[in-house]
C-alpha positions in Angstrom: -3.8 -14.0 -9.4 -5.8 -16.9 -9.4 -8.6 -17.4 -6.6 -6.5 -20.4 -5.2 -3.3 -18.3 -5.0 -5.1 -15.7 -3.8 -6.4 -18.3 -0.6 -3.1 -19.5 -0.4 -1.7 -15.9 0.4 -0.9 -15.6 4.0 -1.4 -11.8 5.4 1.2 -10.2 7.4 0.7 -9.5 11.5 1.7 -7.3 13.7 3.9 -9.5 15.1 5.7 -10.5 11.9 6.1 -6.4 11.8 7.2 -6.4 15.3 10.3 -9.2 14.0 11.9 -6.8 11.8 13.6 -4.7 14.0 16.9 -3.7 12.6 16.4 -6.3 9.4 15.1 -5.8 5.9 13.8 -2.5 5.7 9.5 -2.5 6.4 7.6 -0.8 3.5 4.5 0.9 3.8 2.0 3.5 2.5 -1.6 4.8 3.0 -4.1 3.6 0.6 -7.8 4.6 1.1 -9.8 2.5 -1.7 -9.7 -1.1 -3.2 -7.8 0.0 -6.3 -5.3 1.6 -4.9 -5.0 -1.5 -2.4 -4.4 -3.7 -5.0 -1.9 -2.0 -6.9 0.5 -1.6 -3.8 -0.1 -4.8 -1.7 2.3 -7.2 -3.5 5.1 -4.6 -2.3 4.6 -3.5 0.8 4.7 -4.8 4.7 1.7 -3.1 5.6 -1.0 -0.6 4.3 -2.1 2.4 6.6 -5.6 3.3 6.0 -4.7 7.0 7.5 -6.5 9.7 8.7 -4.7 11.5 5.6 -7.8 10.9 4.1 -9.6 13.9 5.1 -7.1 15.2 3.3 -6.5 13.4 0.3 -9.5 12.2 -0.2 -11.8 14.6 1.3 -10.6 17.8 0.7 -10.3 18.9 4.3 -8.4 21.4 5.6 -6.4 18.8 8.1 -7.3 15.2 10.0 -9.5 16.7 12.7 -12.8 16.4 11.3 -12.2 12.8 10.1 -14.7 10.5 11.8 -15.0 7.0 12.9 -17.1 6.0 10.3 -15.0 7.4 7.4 -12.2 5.4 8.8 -14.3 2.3 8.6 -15.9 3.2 5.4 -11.9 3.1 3.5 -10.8 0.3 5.7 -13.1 -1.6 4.4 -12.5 -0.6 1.0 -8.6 -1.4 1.4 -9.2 -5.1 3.1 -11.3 -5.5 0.2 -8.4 -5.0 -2.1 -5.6 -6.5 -0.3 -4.2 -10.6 0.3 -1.0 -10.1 1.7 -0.7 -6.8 3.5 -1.1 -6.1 7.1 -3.8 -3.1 7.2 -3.5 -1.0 10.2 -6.8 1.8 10.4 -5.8 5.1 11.8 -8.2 5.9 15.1 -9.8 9.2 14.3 -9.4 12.3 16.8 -11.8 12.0 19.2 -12.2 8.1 19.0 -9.6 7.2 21.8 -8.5 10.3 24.4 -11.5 10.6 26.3 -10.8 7.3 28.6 -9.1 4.0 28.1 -12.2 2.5 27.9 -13.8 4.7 25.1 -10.6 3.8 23.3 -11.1 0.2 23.8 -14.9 0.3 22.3 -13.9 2.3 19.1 -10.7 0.2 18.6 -13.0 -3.0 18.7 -15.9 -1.8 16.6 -13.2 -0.5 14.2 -11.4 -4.3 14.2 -14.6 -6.0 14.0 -16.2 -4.1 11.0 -13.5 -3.5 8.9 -11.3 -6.8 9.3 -8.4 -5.0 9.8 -5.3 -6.6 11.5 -4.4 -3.6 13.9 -5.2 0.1 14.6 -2.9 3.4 15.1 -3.1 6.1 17.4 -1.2 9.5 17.6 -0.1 8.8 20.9 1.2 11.9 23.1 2.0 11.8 27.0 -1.3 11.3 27.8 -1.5 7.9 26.0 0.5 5.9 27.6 -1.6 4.6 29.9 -4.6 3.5 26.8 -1.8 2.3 25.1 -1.0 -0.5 27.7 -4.7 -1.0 28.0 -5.7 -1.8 24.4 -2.4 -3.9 24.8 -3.1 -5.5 27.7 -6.8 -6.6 25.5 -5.3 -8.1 22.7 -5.3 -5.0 20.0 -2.3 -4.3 18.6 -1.3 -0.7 18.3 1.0 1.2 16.2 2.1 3.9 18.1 2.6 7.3 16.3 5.2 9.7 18.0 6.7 13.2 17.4 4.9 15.2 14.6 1.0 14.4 15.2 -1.5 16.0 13.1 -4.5 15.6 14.8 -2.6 18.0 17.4 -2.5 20.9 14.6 -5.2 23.4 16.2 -3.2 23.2 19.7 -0.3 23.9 18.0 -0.8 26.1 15.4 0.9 24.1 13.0 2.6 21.5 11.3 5.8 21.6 13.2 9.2 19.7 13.1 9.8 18.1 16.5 13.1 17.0 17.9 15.2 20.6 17.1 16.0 21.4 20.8 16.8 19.8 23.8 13.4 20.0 25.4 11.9 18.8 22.4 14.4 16.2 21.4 14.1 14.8 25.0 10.4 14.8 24.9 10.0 12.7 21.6 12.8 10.1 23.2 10.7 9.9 26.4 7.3 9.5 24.3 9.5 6.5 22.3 10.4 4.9 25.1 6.9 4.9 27.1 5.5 3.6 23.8 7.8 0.8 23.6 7.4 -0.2 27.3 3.4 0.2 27.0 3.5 -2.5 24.6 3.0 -1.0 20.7 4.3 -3.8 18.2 5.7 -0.4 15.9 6.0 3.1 16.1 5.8 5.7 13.3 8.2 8.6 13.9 6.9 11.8 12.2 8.4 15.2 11.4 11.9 14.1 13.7 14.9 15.9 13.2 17.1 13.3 11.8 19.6 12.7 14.9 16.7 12.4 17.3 15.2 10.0 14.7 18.3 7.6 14.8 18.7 7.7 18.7 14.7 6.9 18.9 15.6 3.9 16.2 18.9 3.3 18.5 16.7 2.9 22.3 13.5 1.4 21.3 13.0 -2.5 20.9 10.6 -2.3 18.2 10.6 -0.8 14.8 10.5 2.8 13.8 8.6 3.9 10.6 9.8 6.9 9.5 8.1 9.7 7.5 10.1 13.0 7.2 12.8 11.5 10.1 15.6 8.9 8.9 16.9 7.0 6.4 18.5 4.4 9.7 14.5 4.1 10.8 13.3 0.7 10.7 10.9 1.5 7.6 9.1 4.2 5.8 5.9 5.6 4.9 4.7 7.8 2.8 1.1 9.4 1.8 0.5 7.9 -1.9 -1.0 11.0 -3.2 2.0 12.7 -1.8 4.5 10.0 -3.7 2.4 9.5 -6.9 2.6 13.6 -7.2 -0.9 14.5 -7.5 -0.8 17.2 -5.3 0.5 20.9 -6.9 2.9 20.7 -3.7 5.2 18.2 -2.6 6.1 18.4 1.4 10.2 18.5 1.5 10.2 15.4 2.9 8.2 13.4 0.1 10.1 11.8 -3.0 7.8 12.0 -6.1 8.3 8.6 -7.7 5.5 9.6 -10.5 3.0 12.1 -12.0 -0.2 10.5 -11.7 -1.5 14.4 -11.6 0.0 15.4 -15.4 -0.9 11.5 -16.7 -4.7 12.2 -15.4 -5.1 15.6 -16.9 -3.3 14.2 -20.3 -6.2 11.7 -20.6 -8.7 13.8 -19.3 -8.1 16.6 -21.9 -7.8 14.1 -24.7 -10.9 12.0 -23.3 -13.0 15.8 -23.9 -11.6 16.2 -27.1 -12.9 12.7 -28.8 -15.8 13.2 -27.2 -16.5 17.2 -28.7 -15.3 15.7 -32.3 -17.5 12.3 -31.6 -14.5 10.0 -32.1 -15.4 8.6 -29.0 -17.5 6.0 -28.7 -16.6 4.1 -32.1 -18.1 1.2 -33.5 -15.6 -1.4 -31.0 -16.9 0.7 -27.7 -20.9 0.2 -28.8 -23.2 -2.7 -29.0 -24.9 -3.5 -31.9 -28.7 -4.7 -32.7 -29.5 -8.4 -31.7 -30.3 -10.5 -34.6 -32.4 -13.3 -35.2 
C-alpha cells in the first residue's frame, strides 16, 4: 500500500465497534508485534494486544506475571503495524483493581504511550464501579466477562463458566452491570453456549465470543492458537494453518544448506567493488 493510501485509511473506534450489535459479524484476534499486525489488519475489526502474551510470547506459565510495560512494549509494536484496525491493549493484573483511580492512571499512561484506541479489563463484580469511572473519563473499555485468566491462582484453574444456575446467573449479572457501566463491548470467555446466547440476547452492546457462541456478536481467537503453533489446540480453537510444521520445514532445510554450504550462493553475497 502506498503511503497516500495508507494516510487515506481511516482506523476503526470504539464506537464504530459499539454500532455493530446484532449486524455483520465483528472480527478480531491478538497480535503482539508489527508483523503479525500487518498481516491481519486488512481483515479484521479490531486487534487485541492481550495479555496472552506472557503466554505466547513469553513463555509463561499464565497472564499473571504480565506487566504494564510489556503491555506497552507490544502495543506499540502492533500500532506500529496497523492502518485500519482498532487496537485495544489488555490492562495487566495488577494495573487496575487496587482503586478506580490507580486504574484511571495506568489506563492513561497506557493510551498515551502506545497510541492505542481503547484498553480491556477482565472485569469481575468488583469492577463495576472502575468501569463506570474510566467511562465516565473518556476511556473506552472492553469489558471481559465469564472465564478470566488473570483469576487462575484463585481459582485453581481454567474453568468453563455458565454450567449451573449459580454460575449462569452470575455471568448474566456481570453482563448486564457491564453494559449499564458503560463498556462499548464485551468479550465473553469460556461460556457455556446457552448462557452465551442469553448474554448476546440482554446486553445492548456486542459480545465477542471466544470458546461461547457462534450467535455472539464476534469472535476472537489467540493467533498462535489459530495459526497452530502450539503442540495443543484448546477445544475451542479452530486451526486454520500450521505455521508450527511450515517453520520447522524451513528451519531443518535452512540447517541443511548451511552444513553442505549451499547456502549463501553467489546471488545472496556481495561482490568486490571495482574501479
Amino acid at each position: 500500500m502506498s503511503a497516500q493510501a495508507q494516510a487515506s485509511v481511516k482506523r476503526l473506534t470504539p464506537l464504530d465497534i459499539r454500532s455493530r450489535k446484532s449486524a455483520e459479524p465483528i472480527v478480531s484476534l491478538t497480535a503482539y508485534d508489527t508483523p503479525m499486525a500487518a498481516l491481519m489488519d486488512p481483515y479484521v475489526d479490531f486487534i487485541l494486544v492481550g495479555d496472552s502474551v506472557g503466554m505466547a510470547v513469553h513463555g509463561l506459565p499464565n497472564t499473571v506475571p504480565v506487566t504494564l510495560e510489556m503491555m506497552i512494549l507490544h502495543g506499540q509494536a502492533v500500532m506500529r503495524g496497523s492502518r485500519r484496525a482498532l487496537v485495544v491493549i489488555d490492562m495487566p493484573f495488577g494495573s487496575y483493581e487496587r482503586s478506580k483511580e490507580q486504574a484511571f492512571e495506568n489506563c492513561v499512561r497506557v493510551l498515551k504511550e502506545t497510541g492505542a484506541g481503547a484498553v480491556k479489563l477482565e472485569t469481575g463484580e468488583a469492577m463495576v464501579e472502575t468501569v463506570r469511572y474510566l467511562v465516565g473519563r473518556d476511556i473506552p473499555v472492553l469489558a471481559h466477562i465469564g472465564l478470566r485468566p488473570q483469576a487462575v491462582l484463585a481459582e485453581g484453574g481454567f474453568r468453563t463458566k455458565g454450567r449451573d444456575a449459580t454460575s449462569s446467573a452470575r455471568v448474566l449479572a456481570e453482563a448486564r452491570a457491564m453494559d449499564e457501566a458503560g463498556a462499548f463491548a464485551m468479550v465473553v470467555e469460556g461460556v457455556a453456549e446457552p448462557v452465551a446466547c442469553e448474554v448476546t440476547g440482554q446486553v445492548c452492546v456486542p459480545t465477542i465470543g471466544i470458546g461461547a457462541s457462534a450467535t455472539c456478536d464476534g469472535q476472537i481467537l489467540v493467533v498462535h492458537d489459530m495459526l497452530g503453533l502450539f503442540d495443543q489446540t484448546p477445544k475451542f480453537v479452530k486451526r486454520y494453518s500450521d505455521f508450527r510444521e511450515q517453520a520447522r520445514s524451513a528451519f531443518e532445510a535452512y540447517a541443511e544448506d548451511v552444513r553442505r554450504r549451499a547456502f549463501p550462493g553467489s546471488e545472496h553475497v556481495y561482490g568486490a567493488k571495482t574501479i
